[in-house]
N, C-alpha and C positions, 0 to 999 in steps of 0.2 A: 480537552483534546479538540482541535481545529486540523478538520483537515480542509486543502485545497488542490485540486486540480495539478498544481504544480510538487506539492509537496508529497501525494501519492504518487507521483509519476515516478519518485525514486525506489518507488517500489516495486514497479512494473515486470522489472529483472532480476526480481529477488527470487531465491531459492523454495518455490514449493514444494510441498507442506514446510510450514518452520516453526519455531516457537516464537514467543517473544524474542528470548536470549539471542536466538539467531538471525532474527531482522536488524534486532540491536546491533551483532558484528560485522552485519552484511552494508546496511547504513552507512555506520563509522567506516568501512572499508575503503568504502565507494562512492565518501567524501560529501554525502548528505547534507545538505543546511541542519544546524543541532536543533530546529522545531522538528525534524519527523523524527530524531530521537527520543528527544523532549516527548513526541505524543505516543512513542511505543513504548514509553518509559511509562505513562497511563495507564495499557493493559490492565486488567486485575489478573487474567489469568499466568501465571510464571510457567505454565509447563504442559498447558495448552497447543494443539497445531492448528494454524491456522493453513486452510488448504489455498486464500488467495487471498486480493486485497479487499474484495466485497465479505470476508470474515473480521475484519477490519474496521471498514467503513461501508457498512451497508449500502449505501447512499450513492457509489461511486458510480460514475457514467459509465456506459458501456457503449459502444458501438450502437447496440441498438436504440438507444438514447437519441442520435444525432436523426434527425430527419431529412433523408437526402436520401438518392437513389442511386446505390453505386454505379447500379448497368446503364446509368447515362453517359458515365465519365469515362 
């Protein structure tokens, strides 16, 4: 499983909590490149809710990640 920036991003609008099964439908709906299928297809757990994409890909940036100071802009 690979993720990247761009291929979690089609997650971003996915339906929390979900399971596997229903990222899989929500993906394929909403026209996903078949690698973040391909990497929900990975899961081990089938019946699992995941509450977001950091249940997912721990790893994934967040806002507080980016170094910059909103109240400038």
């Amino acid at each position: 499983m690979f993720w990247t920036l761009e291929l979690a991003s089609h997650l971003e609008e996915a339906p929390w909590p979900a399971t596997k099964d229903e990222l899989i439908d929500y993906v394929i709906r909403s026209g996903a490149p078949q690698e973040v299928v391909e990497n929900l297809q990975e899961l081990e757990d089938e019946n699992e809710m995941y509450e977001s994409i950091e249940d997912i890909w721990p790893d994934y940036p967040t806002q507080e990640d980016f170094f910059f100071n909103e109240d400038e802009y």
